[in-house]
Biotite code that builds the C-alpha atoms (Angstrom):
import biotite.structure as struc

atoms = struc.array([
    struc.Atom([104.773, 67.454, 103.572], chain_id="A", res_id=1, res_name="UNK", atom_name="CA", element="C"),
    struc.Atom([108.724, 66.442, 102.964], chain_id="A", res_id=2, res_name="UNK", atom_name="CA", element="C"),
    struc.Atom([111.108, 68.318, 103.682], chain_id="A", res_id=3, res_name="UNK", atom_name="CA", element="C"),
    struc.Atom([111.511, 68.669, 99.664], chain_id="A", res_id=4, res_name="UNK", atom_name="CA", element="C"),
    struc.Atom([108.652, 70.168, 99.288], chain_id="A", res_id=5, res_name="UNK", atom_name="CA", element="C"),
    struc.Atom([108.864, 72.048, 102.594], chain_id="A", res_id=6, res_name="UNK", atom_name="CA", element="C"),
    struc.Atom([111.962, 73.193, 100.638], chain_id="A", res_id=7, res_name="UNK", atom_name="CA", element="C"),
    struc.Atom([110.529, 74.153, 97.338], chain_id="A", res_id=8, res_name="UNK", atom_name="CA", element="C"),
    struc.Atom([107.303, 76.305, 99.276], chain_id="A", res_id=9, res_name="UNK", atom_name="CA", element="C"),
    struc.Atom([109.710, 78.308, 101.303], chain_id="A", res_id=10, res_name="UNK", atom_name="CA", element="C"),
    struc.Atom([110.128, 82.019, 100.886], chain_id="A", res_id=11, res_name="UNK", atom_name="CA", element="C"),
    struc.Atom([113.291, 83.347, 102.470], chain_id="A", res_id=12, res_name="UNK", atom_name="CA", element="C"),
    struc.Atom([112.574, 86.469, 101.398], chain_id="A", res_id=13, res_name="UNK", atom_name="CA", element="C"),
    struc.Atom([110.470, 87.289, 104.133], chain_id="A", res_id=14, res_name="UNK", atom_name="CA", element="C"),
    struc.Atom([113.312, 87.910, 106.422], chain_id="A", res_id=15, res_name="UNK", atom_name="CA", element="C"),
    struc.Atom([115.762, 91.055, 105.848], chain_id="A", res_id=16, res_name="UNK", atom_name="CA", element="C"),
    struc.Atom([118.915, 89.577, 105.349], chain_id="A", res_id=17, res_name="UNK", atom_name="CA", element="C"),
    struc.Atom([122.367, 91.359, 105.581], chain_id="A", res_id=18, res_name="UNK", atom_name="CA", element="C"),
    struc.Atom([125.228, 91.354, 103.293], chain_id="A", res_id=19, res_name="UNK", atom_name="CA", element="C"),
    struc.Atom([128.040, 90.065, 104.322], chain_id="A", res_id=20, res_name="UNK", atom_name="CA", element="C"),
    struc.Atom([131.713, 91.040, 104.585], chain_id="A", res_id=21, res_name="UNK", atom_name="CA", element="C"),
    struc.Atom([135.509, 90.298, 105.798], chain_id="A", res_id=22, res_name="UNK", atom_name="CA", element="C"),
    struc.Atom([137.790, 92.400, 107.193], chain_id="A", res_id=23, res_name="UNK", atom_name="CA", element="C"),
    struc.Atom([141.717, 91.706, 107.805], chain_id="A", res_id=24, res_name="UNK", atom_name="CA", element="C"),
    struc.Atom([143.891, 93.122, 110.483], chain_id="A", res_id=25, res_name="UNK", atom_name="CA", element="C"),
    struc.Atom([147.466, 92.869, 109.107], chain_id="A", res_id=26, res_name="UNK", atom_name="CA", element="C"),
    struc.Atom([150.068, 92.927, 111.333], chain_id="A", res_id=27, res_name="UNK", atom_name="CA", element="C"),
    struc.Atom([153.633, 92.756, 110.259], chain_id="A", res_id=28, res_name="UNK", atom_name="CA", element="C"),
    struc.Atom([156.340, 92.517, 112.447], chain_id="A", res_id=29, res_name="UNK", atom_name="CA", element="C"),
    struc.Atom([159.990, 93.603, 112.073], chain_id="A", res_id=30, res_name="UNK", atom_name="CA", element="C"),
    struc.Atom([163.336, 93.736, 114.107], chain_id="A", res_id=31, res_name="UNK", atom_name="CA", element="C"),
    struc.Atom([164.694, 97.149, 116.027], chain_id="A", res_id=32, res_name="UNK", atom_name="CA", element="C"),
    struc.Atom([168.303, 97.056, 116.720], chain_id="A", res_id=33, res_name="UNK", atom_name="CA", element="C"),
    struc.Atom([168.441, 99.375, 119.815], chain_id="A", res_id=34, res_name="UNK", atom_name="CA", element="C"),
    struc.Atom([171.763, 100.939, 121.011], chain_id="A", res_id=35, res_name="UNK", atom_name="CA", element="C"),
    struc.Atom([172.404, 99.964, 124.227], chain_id="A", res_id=36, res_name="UNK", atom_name="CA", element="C"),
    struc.Atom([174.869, 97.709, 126.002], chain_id="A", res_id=37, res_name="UNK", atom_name="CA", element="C"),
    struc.Atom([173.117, 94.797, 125.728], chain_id="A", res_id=38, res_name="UNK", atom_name="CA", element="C"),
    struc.Atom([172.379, 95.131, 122.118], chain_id="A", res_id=39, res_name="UNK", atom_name="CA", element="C"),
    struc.Atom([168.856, 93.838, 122.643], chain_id="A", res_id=40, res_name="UNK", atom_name="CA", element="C"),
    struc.Atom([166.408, 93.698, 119.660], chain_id="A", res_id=41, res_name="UNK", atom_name="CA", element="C"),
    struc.Atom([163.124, 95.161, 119.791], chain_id="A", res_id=42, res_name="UNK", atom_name="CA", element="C"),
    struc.Atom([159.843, 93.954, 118.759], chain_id="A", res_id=43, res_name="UNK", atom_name="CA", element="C"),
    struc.Atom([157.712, 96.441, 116.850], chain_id="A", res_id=44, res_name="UNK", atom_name="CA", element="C"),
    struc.Atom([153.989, 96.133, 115.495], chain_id="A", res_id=45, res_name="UNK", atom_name="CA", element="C"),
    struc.Atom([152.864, 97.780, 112.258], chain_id="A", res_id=46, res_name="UNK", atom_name="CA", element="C"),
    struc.Atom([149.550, 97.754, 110.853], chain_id="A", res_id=47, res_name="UNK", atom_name="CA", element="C"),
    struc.Atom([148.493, 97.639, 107.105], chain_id="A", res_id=48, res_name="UNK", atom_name="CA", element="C"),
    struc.Atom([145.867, 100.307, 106.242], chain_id="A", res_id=49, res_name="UNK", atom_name="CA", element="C"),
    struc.Atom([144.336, 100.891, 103.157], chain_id="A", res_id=50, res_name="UNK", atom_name="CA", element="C"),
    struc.Atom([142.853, 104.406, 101.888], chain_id="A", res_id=51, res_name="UNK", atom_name="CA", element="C"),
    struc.Atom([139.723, 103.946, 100.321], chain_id="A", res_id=52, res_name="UNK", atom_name="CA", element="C"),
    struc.Atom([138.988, 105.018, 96.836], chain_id="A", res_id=53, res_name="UNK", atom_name="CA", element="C"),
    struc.Atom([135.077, 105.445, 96.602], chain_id="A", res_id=54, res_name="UNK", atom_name="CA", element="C"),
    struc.Atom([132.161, 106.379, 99.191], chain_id="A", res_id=55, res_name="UNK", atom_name="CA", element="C"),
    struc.Atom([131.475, 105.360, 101.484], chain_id="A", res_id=56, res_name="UNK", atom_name="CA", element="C"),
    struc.Atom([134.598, 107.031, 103.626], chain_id="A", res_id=57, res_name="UNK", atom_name="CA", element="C"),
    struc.Atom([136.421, 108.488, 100.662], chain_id="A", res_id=58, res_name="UNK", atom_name="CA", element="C"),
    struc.Atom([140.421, 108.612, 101.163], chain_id="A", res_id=59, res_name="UNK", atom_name="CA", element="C"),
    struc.Atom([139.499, 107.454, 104.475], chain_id="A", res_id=60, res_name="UNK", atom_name="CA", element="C"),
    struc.Atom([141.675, 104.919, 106.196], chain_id="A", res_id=61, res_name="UNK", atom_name="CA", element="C"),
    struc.Atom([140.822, 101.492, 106.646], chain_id="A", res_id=62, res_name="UNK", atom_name="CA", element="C"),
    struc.Atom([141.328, 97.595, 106.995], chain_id="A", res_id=63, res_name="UNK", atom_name="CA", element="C"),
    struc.Atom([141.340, 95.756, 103.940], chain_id="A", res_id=64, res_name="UNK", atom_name="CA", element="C"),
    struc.Atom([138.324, 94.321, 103.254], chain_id="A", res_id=65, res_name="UNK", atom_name="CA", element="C"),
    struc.Atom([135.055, 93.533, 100.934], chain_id="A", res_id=66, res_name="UNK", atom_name="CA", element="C"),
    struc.Atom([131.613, 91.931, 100.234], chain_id="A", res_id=67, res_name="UNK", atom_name="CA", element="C"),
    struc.Atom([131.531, 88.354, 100.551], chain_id="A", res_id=68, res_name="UNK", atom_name="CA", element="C"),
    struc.Atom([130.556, 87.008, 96.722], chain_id="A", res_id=69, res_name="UNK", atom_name="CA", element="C"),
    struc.Atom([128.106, 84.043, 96.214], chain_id="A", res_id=70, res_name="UNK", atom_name="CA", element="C"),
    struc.Atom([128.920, 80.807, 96.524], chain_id="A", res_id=71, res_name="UNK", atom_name="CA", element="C"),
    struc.Atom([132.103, 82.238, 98.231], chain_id="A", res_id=72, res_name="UNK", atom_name="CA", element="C"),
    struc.Atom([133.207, 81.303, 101.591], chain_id="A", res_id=73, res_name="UNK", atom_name="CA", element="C"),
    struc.Atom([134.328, 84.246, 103.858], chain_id="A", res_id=74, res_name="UNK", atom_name="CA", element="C"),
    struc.Atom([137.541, 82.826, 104.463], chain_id="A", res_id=75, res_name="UNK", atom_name="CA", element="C"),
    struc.Atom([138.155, 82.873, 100.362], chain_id="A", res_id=76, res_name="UNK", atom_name="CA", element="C"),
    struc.Atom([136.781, 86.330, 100.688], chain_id="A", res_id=77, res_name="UNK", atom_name="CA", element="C"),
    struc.Atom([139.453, 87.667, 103.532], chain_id="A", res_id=78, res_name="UNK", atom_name="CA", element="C"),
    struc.Atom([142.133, 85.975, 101.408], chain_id="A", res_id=79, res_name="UNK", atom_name="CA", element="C"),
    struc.Atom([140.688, 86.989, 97.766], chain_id="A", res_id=80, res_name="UNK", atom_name="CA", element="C"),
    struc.Atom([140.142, 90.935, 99.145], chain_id="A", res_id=81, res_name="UNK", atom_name="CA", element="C"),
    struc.Atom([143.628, 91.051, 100.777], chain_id="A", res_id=82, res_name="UNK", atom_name="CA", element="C"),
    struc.Atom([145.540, 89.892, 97.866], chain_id="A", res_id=83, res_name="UNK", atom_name="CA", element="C"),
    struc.Atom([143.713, 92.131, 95.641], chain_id="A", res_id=84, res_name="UNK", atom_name="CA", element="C"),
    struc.Atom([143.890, 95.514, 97.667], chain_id="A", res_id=85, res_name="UNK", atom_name="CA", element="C"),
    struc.Atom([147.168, 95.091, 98.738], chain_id="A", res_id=86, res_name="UNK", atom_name="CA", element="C"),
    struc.Atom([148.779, 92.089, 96.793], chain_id="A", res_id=87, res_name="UNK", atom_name="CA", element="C"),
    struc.Atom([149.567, 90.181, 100.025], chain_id="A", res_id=88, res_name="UNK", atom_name="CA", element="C"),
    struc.Atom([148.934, 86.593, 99.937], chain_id="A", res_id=89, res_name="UNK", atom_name="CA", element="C"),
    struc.Atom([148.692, 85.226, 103.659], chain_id="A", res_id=90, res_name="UNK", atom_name="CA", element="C"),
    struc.Atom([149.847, 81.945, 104.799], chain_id="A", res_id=91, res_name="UNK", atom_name="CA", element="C"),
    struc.Atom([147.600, 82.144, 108.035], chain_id="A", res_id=92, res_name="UNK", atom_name="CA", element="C"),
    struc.Atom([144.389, 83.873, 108.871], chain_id="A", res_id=93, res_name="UNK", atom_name="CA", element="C"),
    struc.Atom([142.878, 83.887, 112.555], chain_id="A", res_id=94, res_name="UNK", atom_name="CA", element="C"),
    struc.Atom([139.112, 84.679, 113.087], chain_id="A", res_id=95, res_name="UNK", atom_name="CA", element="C"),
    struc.Atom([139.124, 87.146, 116.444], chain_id="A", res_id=96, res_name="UNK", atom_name="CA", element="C"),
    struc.Atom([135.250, 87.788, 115.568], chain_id="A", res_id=97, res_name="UNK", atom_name="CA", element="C"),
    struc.Atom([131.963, 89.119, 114.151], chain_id="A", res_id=98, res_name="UNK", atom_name="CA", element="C"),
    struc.Atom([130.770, 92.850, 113.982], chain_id="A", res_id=99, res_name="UNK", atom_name="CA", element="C"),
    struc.Atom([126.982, 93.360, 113.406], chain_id="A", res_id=100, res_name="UNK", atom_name="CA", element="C"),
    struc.Atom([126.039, 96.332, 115.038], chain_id="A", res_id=101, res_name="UNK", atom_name="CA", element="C"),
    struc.Atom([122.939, 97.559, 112.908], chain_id="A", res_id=102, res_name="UNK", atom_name="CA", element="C"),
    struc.Atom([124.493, 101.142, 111.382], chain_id="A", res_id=103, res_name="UNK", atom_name="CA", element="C"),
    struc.Atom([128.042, 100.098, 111.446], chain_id="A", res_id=104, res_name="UNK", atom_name="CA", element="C"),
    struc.Atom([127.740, 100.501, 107.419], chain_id="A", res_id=105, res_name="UNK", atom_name="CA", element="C"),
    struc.Atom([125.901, 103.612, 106.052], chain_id="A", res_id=106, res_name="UNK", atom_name="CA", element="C"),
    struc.Atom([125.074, 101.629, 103.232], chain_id="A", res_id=107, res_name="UNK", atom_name="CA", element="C"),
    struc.Atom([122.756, 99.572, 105.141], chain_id="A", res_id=108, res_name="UNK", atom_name="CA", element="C"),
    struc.Atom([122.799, 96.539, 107.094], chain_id="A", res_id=109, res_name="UNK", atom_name="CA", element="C"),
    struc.Atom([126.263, 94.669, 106.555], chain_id="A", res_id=110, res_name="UNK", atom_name="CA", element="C"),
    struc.Atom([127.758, 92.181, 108.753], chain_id="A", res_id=111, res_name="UNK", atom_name="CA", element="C"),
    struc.Atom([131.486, 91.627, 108.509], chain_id="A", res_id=112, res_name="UNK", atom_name="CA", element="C"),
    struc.Atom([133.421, 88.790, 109.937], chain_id="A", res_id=113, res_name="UNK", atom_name="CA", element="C"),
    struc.Atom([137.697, 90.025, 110.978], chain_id="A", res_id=114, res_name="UNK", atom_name="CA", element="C"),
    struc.Atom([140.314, 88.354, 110.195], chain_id="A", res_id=115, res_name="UNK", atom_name="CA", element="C"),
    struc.Atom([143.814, 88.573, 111.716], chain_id="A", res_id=116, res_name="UNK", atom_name="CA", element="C"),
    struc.Atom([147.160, 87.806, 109.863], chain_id="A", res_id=117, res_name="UNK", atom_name="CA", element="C"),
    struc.Atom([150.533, 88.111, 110.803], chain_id="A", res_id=118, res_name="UNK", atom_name="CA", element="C"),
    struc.Atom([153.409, 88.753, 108.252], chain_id="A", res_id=119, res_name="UNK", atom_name="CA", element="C"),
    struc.Atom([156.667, 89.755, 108.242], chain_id="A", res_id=120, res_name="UNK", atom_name="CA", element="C"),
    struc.Atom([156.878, 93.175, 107.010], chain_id="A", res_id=121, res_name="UNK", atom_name="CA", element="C"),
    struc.Atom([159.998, 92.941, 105.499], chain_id="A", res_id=122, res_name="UNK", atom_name="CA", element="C"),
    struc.Atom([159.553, 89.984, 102.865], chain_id="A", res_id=123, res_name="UNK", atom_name="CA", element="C"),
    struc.Atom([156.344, 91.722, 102.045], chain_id="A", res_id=124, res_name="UNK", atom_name="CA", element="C"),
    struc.Atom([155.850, 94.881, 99.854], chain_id="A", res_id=125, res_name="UNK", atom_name="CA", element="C"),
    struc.Atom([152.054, 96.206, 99.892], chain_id="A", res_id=126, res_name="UNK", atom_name="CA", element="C"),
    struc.Atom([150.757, 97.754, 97.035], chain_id="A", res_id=127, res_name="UNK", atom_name="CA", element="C"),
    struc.Atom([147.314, 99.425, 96.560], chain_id="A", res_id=128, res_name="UNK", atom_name="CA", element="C"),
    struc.Atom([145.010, 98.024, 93.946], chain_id="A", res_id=129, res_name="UNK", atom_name="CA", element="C"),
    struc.Atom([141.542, 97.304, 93.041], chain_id="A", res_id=130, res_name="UNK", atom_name="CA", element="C"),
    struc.Atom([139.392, 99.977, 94.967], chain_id="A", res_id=131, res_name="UNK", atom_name="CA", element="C"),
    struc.Atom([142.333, 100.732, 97.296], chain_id="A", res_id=132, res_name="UNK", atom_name="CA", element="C"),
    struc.Atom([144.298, 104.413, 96.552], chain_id="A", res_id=133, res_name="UNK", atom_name="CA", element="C"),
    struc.Atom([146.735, 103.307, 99.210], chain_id="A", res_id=134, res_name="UNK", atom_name="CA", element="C"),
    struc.Atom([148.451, 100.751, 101.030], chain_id="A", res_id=135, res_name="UNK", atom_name="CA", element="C"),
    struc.Atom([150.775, 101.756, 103.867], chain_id="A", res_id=136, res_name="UNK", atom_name="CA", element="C"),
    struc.Atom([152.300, 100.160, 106.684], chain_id="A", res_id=137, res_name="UNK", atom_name="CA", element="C"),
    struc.Atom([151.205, 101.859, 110.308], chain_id="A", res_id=138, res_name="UNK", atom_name="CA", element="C"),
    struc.Atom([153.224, 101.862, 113.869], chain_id="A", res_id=139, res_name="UNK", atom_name="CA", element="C"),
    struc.Atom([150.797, 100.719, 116.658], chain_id="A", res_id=140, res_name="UNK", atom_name="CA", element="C"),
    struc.Atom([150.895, 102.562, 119.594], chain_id="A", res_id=141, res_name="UNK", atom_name="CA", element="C"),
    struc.Atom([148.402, 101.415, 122.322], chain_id="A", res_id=142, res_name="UNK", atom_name="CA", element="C"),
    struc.Atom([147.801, 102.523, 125.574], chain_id="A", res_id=143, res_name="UNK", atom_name="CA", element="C"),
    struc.Atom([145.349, 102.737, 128.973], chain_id="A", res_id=144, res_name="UNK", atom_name="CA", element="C"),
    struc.Atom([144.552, 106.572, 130.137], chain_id="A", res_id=145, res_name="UNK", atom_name="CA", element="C"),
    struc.Atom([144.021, 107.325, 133.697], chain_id="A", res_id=146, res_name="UNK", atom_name="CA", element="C"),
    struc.Atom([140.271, 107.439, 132.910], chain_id="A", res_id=147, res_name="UNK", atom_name="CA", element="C"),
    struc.Atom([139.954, 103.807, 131.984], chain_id="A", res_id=148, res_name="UNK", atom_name="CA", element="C"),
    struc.Atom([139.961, 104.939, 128.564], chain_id="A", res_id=149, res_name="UNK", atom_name="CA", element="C"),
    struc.Atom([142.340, 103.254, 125.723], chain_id="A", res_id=150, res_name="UNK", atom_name="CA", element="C"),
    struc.Atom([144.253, 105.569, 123.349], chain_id="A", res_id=151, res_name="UNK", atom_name="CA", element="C"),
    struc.Atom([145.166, 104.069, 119.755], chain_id="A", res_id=152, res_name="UNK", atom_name="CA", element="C"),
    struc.Atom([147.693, 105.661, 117.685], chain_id="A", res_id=153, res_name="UNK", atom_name="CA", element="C"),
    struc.Atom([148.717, 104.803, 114.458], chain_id="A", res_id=154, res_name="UNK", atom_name="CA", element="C"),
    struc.Atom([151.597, 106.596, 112.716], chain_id="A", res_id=155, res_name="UNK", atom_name="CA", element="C"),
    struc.Atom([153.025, 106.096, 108.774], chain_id="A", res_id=156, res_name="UNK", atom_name="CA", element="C"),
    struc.Atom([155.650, 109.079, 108.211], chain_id="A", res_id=157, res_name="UNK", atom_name="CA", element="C"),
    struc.Atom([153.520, 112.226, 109.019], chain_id="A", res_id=158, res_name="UNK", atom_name="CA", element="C"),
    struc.Atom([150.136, 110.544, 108.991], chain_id="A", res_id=159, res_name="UNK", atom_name="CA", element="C"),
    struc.Atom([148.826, 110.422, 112.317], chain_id="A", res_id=160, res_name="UNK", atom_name="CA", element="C"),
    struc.Atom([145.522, 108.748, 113.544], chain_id="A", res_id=161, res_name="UNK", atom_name="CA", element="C"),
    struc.Atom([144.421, 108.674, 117.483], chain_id="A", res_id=162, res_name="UNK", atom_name="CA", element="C"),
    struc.Atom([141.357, 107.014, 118.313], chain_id="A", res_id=163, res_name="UNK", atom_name="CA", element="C"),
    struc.Atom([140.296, 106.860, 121.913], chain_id="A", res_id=164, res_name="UNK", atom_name="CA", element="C"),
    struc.Atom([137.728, 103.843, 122.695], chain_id="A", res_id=165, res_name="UNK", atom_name="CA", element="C"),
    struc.Atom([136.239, 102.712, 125.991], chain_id="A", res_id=166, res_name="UNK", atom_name="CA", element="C"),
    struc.Atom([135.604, 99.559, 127.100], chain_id="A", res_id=167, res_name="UNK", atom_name="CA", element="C"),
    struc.Atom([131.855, 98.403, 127.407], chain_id="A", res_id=168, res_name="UNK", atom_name="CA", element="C"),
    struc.Atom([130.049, 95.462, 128.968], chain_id="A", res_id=169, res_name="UNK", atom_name="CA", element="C"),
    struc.Atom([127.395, 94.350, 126.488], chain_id="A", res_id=170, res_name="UNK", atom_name="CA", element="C"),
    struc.Atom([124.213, 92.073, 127.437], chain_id="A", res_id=171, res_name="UNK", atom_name="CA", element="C"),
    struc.Atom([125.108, 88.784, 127.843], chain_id="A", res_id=172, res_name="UNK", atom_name="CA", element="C"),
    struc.Atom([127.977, 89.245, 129.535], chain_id="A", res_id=173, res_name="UNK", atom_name="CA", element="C"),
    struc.Atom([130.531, 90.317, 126.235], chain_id="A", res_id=174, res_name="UNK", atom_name="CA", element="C"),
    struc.Atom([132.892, 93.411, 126.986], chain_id="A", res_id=175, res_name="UNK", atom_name="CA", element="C"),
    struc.Atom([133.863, 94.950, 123.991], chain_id="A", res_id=176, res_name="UNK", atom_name="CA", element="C"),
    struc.Atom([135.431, 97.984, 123.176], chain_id="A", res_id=177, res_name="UNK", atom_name="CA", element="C"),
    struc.Atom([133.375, 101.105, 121.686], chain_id="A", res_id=178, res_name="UNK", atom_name="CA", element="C"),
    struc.Atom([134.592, 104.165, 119.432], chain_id="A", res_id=179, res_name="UNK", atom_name="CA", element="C"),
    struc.Atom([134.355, 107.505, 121.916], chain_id="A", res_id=180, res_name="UNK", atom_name="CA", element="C"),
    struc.Atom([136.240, 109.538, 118.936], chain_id="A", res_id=181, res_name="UNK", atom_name="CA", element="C"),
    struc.Atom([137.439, 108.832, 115.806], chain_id="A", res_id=182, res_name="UNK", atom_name="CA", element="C"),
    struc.Atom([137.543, 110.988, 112.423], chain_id="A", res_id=183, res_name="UNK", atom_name="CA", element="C"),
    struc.Atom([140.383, 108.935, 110.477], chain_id="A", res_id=184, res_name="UNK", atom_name="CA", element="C"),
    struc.Atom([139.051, 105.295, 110.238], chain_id="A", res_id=185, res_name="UNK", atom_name="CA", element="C"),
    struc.Atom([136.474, 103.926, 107.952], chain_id="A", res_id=186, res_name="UNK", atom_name="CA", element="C"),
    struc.Atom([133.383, 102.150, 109.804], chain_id="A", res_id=187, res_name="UNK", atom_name="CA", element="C"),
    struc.Atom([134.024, 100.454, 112.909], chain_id="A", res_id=188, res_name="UNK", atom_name="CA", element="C"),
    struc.Atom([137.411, 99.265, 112.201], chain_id="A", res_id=189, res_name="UNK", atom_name="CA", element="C"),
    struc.Atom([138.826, 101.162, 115.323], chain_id="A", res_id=190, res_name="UNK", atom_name="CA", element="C"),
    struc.Atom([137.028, 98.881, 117.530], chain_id="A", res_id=191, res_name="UNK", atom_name="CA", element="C"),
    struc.Atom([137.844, 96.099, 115.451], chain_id="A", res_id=192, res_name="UNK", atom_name="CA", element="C"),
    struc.Atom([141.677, 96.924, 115.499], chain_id="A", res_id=193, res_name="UNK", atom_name="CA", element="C"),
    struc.Atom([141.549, 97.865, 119.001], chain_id="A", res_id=194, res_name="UNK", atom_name="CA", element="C"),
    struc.Atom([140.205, 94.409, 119.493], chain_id="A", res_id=195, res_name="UNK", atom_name="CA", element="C"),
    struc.Atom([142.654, 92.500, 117.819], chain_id="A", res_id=196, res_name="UNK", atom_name="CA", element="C"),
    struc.Atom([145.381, 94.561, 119.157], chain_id="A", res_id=197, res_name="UNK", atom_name="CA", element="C"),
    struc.Atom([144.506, 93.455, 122.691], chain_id="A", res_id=198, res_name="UNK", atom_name="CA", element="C"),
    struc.Atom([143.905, 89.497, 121.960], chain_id="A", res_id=199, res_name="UNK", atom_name="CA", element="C"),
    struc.Atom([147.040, 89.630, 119.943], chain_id="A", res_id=200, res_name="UNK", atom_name="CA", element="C"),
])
């Protein structure tokens, strides 16, 4: 048999096969003037978010984000879903990694590859479209408890979100971090911001 014909016989069918997504962490960065003697500026991070429009996780917030479309590569995907969610066009997108944890999507089995991209806040305006409600730019407040456990906080005016994770070691030697609480964020994209946060 050739590999033609090997070709033409096969079924791929007979393997489950997941659909596939990107996610993007945003992060925008601005400048702080502080008041102090030195006159020192201060690096802040923000964090775009979008609120989702439609189930699943209605008004929810999360990363920006969709279903990979055939014959579509997932990098045209992060940069496709990004511009039209939140009109932002980036110039750079770095892959921190891939989420598959089986239930991670209540809609069944969806693997989604992140994205990070760094913008400057100012020179960009986000504005929710497509299946977005909502674009809005986030402080990022990150920190270590005395427990071991990490506390995000993300704060847009008087929206607050706190998500406490802990950090796991997986088989094969991967620590990642896992969701202990979390009632704000769509999916896993705690973990995934938590993630990106601490590579960043």
């Amino acid at each position: 048999m050739t590999e033609t014909e090997f070709l033409k016989s096969y079924d791929i069918t007979k393997y489950d096969r997941p659909s596939v997504t990107s996610d993007i962490v945003v992060f925008g960065f601005q400048n702080e003037e502080e008041q102090s003697y030195r006159q020192d500026q201060k690096k802040t991070l923000s964090l775009l978010l979008i609120k989702r429009g439609g189930y699943p996780f209605k008004d929810k917030w999360a990363l920006p984000g969709g279903f990979v479309q055939k014959g579509e590569k997932i990098e045209q995907c992060a940069f496709r879903e990004l511009k039209e969610e939140t009109g932002i066009v980036p110039t750079n997108l770095m892959d921190i990694g891939t989420y598959s944890a089986y239930k991670r999507d209540p809609r069944g089995w969806v693997i989604s590859n992140a994205f990070v991209s760094l913008v400057d806040e100012d020179s960009v305006k986000a504005v929710a479209s497509d299946d977005a409600k909502e674009a809005l730019w986030f402080n990022v407040e990150y920190s270590k408890k005395k427990n071991g456990e990490y506390l995000l906080e993300l704060t847009s005016g008087k929206i607050k979100i706190k998500t406490t994770l802990v950090f796991v070691k997986e088989k094969f030697g991967r620590t990642e971090f896992h969701i202990k609480d979390n009632s704000d964020l769509a999916f896993d994209h705690a973990q995934i911001i938590a993630e990106a946060v601490f590579i960043l």
